[in-house]
N, C-alpha and C positions, 0 to 999 in steps of 0.2 A: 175175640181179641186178635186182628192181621198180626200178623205176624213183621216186624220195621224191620229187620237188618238183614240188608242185602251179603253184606261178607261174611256171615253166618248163618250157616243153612240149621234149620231143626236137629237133622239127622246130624250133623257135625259137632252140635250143643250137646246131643243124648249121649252120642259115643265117648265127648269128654267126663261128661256126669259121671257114666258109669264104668270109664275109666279110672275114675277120682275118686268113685265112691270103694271103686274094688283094691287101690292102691293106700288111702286115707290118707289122698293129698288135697291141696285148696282145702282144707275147712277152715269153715270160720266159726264154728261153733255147731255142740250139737243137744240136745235136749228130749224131752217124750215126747213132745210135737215129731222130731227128728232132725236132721241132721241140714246145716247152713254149708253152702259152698260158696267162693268166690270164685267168678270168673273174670278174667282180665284178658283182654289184648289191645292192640293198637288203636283201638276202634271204638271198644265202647266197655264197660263192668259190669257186670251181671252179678246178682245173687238168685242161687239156686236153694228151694227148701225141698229134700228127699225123705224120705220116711224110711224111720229107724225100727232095730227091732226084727226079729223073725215071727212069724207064723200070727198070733191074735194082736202080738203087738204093733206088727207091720201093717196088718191091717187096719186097726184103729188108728194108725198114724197115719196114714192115705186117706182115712175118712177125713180127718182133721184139715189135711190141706188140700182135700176138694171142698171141705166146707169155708175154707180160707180163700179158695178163688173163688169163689160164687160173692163171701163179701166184695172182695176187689168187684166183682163185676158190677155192683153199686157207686165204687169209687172213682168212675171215669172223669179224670179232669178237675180230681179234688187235690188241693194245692199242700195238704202237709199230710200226703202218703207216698210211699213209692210208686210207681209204675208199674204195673201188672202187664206180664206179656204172656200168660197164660199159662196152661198145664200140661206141660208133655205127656204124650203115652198114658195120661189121666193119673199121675203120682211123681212127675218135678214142676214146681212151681217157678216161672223164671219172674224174677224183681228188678226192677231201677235198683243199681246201687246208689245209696245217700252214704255222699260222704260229712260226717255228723261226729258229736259227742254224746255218749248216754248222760241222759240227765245225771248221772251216779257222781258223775265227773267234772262234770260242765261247769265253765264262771259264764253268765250271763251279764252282757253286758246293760243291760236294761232291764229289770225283773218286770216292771210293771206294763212294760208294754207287752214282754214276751208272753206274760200268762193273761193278757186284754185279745192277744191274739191267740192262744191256745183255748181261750173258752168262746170266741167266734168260731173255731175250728169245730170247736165238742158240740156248738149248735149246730154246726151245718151237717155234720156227721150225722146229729140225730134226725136235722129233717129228712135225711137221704133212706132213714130209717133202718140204721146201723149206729149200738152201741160195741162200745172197744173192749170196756169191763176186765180189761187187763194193764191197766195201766200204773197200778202200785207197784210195777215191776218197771223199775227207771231205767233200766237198757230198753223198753220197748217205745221209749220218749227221747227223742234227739234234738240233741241243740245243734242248730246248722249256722254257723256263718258264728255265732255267739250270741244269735241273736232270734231266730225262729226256730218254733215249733214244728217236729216231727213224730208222727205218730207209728210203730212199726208194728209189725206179727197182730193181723188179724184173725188167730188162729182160734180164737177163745171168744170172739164175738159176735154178738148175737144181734140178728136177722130179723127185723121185725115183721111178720105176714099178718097181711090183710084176709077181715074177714074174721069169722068166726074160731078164734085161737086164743081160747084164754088164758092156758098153760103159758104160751108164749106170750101174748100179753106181760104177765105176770115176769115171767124172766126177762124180758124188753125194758121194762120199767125199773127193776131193780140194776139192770145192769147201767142206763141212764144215771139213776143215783149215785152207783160207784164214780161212774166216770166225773161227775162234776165234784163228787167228796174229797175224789186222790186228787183232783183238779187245786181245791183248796187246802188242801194237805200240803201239798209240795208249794203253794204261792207264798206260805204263811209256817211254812217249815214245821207244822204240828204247833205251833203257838196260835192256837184260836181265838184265844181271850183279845188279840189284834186284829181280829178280823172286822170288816167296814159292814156296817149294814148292808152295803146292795150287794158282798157278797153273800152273806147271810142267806140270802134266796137262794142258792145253790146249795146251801149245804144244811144235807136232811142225814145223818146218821141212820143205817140199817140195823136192823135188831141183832144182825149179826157183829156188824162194826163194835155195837156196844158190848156185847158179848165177849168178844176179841179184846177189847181195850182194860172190861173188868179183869181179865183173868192173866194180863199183862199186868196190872197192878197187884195182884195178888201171888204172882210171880218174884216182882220186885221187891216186895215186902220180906217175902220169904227169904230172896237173896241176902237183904239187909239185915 
């Protein structure tokens, strides 16, 4: 991934990083993946992802967002992700900033077209052969403009390899189902009994999902 910005050198990007990161300024959020920066000047916004955490956990956090860039490096020139401008030093991840609403928030002015075009999006994701399989988490889905789909933090998804992998395989496939489930989860707001036949092909509940949903109901029962 070249490197685009002429009035920002690498080394001038790492030094502010790890200024930021040793002061706990610019965050924008931080989590077990690890820790969100913003960057801002005249010129252009960055989001920085840094690995949180000392010693095992540092570590696994670094695994995470190099396996976070290696997605991006699938997603050259796909139109509802950020901008990937690589991996400093092999643990800062620099992003397009999207300036966006989390679905958590978001009025949509069109539903029907926005999720016509988020399940074009989730198809072309898969032929690239990348599922997201984190998207029950509505901060990682942006409504941009009020109106298109944004997909964020490819930190949790899974890479499908060719060839004889059938472990992977297997977790490829199941993370595909998520992605078109929450897909229809969030179109139809958990009211499925309104769902349309042709989306119905999309949506295949995992034995986990159902799992999850019974002991949610046995929850609620208890509560009442």
């Amino acid at each position: 991934m070249p490197w685009e910005f002429a009035n920002l050198s690498q080394d001038t990007l790492i030094r502010w990083i790890e200024d930021s990161l040793a002061a706990g300024t610019h965050r924008l959020a931080s989590g077990y993946q690890g820790q969100t920066l913003l960057y801002a000047d005249d010129f252009v916004r960055l989001v920085i992802k840094a690995p949180t955490g000392r010693g095992l956990m540092k570590w696994i956090s670094t695994l995470m967002l190099r396996h976070e860039a290696r997605a991006y490096q699938h997603l050259a020139d796909f139109p509802a992700a950020p901008r990937c401008y690589g991996l400093l030093r092999g643990r800062y991840l620099v992003l397009q900033y999207v300036d966006g609403v989390s679905m958590r928030d978001a009025e949509i002015a069109d539903r029907d077209t926005f999720f016509a075009e988020l399940l074009e999006h989730l198809q072309a994701l898969h032929a690239r052969g990348i599922a997201h399989s984190d998207l029950q988490k509505k901060d990682n889905l942006l409504v941009v403009d009020g109106r298109h789909p944004c997909l964020l933090d490819f930190g949790a998804a899974v890479i499908f390899k060719p060839g004889f992998a059938p472990f992977n395989h297997f977790h490829y496939r199941f993370a595909e189902r998520l992605d078109f489930n929450v897909w229809a989860k969030l179109k139809y707001r958990g009211r499925f009994e309104h769902m349309s036949a042709a989306d119905r092909a999309y949506y295949h509940r995992t034995r986990l999902e159902k799992l999850a949903r019974a002991l949610k109901r046995i929850f609620q029962k208890r509560r009442r």
